[in-house]
N, C-alpha and C positions, 0 to 999 in steps of 0.2 A: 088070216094069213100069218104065219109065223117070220119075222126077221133072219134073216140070217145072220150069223156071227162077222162082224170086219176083221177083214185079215189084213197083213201086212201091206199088201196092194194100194190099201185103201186110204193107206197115213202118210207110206214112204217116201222119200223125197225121191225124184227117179234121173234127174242133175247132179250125178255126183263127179267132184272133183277128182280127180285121182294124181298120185306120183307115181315117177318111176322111178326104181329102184337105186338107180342110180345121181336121183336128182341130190343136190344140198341141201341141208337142214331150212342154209337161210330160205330157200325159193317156197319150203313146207310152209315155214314163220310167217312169210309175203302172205300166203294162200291163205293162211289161215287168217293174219290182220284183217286183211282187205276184205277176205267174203265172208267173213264172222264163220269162222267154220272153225268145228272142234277136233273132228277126226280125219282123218284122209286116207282111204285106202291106196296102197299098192301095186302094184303092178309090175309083171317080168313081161319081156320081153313081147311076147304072144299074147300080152293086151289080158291076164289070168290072174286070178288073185294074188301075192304073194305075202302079203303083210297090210300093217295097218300101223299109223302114227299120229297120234293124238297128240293135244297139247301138253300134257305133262311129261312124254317121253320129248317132245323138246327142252322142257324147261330144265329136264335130268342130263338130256345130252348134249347139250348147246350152254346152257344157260351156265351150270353149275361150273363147270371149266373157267367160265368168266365170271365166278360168282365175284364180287366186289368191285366189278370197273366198270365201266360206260357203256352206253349206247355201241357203240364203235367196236368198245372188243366184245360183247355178246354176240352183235352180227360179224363180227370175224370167225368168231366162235365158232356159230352157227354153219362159216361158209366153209369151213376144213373138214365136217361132219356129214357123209352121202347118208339117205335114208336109210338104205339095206342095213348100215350098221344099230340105228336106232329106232327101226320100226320093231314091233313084235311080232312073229313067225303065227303064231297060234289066231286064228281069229274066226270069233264066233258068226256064224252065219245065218240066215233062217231064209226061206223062200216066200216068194208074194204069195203064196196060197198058202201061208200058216197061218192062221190064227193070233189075230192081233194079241188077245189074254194069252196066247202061251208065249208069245213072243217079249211081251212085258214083265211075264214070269219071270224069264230066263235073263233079263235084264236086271230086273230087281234080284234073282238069286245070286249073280255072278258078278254083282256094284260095276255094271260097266255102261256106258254111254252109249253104244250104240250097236245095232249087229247090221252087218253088210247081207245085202239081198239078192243072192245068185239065183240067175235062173237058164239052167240047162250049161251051168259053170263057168258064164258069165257075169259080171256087176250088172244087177236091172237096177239098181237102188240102194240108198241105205235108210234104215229106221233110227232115229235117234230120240233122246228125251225132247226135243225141239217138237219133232212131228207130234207129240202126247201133247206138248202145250198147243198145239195150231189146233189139233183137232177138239180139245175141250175148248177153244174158244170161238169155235165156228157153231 
């Protein structure tokens, strides 16, 4: 009997957090402390991809404003800044019936953290380097 190939399906986290577009940076920052989370896709209106904001587009658009003061004005910082302005537009995607190796491919080709998992153009999930480490240690 020959194994089949693991796809996407089979690593993804399928709990994903989301914003909207409209949320503040600081509620990203909240989301992201609290549930140890790196990226956080997007969302307009109609519940549909629209972006994606990781922790270093905070720490570019939040942080660097306050670079040299306190706790205090970082998260002020943070709370004058809505997502739509510092998420990024562009975001790579793949579906749960791709192929985990082409999926890691396109991860390692393109140095990026993670690709969001639509299916039928919806969020089923996202794949990130996390889910590569749970699964090499199951």
């Amino acid at each position: 009997m020959i194994d089949s190939p693991l796809l996407v399906r089979d690593a993804m986290t399928r709990d994903v957090v989301t914003l909207d577009r409209n949320d503040k940076l600081l509620v990203a920052d909240d989301l992201m402390r609290l549930g140890r989370i790196r990226h956080l896709p997007v969302v307009n209106e109609d519940g549909e991809l629209a972006g994606i904001v990781s922790q270093r587009d905070l720490f570019h658009s939040g942080l660097i404003k306050a670079l040299g003061y306190g706790t205090h004005a970082q998260r002020q910082a943070l709370d004058m800044v809505v997502v739509k302005e510092a998420m990024r537009n562009q975001v790579l995607t793949t579906t749960p019936e791709t192929p985990l190796r082409e999926a890691a491919q396109v991860m390692l080709e393109r140095k990026i953290g993670c690709l969001v998992v639509l299916d039928g153009g919806r969020i089923a999930g996202i794949l990130t380097e996390s889910d590569f480490v749970k699964m090499a240690a199951r």
